[in-house]
PATILO-983466 format. One record per residue (C-alpha): residue in one letter; x negated, y, z negated; chain; residue number from 1. Coordinates in nm, 2 decimals. Last residue first. Layout:
<recs>
  kolgu      px      py      pz  zado  drenfi
      A       X       Y       Z     A     NUM
...
</recs>
This chain:
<recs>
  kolgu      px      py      pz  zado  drenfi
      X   10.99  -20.63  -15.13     A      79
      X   10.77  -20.32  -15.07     A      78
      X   10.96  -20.10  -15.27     A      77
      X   11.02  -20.34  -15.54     A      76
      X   10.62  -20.37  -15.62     A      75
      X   10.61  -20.05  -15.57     A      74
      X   10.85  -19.94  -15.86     A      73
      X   10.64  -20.21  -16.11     A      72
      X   10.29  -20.08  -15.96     A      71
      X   10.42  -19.72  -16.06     A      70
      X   10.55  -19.84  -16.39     A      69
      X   10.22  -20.03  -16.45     A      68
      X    9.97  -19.68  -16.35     A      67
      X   10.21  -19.51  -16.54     A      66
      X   10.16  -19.69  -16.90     A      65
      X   10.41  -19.96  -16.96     A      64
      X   10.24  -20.17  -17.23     A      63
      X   10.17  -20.52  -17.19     A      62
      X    9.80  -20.48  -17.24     A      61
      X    9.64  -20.64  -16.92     A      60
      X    9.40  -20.41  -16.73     A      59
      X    9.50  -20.36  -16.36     A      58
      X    9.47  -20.59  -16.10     A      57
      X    9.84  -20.60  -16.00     A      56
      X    9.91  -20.94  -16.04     A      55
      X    9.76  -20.91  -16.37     A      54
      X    9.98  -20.60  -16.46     A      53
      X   10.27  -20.77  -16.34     A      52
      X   10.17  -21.12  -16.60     A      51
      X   10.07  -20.81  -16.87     A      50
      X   10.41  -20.67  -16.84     A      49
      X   10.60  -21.05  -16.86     A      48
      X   10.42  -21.08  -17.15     A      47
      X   10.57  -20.76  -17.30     A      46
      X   10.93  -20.87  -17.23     A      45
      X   10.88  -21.21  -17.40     A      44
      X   10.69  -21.04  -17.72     A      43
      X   10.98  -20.76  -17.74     A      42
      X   11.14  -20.44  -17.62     A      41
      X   11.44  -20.51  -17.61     A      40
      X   11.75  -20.40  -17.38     A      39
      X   11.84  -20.71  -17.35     A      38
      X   11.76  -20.75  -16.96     A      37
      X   11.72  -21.17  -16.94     A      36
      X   11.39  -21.25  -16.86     A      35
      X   11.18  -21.49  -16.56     A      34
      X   10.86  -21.50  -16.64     A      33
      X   10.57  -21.34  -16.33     A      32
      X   10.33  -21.60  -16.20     A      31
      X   10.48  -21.66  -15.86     A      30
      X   10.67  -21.33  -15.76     A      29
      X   10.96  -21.32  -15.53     A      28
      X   11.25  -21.39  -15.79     A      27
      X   11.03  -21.26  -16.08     A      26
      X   11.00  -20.93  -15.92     A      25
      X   11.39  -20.91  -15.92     A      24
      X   11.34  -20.97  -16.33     A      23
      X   11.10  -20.76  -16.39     A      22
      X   11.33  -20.47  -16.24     A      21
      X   11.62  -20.60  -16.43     A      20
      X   11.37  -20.54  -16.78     A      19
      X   11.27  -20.21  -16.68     A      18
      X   11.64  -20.12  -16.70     A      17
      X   11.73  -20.28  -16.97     A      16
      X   11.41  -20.08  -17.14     A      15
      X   11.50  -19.78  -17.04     A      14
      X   11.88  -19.81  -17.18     A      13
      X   11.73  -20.00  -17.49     A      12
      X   11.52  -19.66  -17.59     A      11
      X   11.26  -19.72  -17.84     A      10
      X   11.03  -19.88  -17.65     A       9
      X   11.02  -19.67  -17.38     A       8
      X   10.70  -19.47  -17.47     A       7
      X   10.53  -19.36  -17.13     A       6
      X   10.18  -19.37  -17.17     A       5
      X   10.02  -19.11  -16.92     A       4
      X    9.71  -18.99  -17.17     A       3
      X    9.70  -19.24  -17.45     A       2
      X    9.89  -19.24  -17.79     A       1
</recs>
C-alpha cells in the first residue's frame, strides 16, 4: 500500500459518501459520470475517480489517495 492511500473500499458508509460528492461534481463538471451512491466500490465508481483526477491534473489510477480526496473536498468548496 502507498504512503497517504486511504483504503475505503471496504467500508460502504465511506464509499456512499464519496460517491454523493462525485455526484454534486457531476452536476457542475463536464467530463465527470454521473453515479448513483451504492455504497460500492466498483468499475463505474472508479472511473468516475480517474475522470476527477484528470480534471484535476493528477495521475489517473482511480484510487482515492489524499491528494484525490483533497482535490474531491476542494472541488465542492469552491463550487
Amino acid at each position: 500500500m502507498s504512503s497517504g492511500f486511504i483504503s475505503i473500499n471496504n467500508d460502504r458508509e465511506n464509499v456512499f459518501e464519496l460517491q454523493s460528492m462525485i455526484r454534486e461534481i457531476s452536476k457542475i463538471e463536464n467530463g465527470v459520470r454521473l453515479i448513483n451512491p451504492d455504497g460500492l466500490f466498483l468499475s463505474e465508481t472508479a472511473g468516475a475517480v480517474g475522470e476527477i483526477q484528470k480534471l484535476l491534473g493528477i495521475t489517473q489510477t482511480g484510487e482515492v489517495d489524499l491528494e484525490t480526496w483533497n482535490g474531491i473536498v476542494g472541488m465542492l468548496r469552491d463550487a
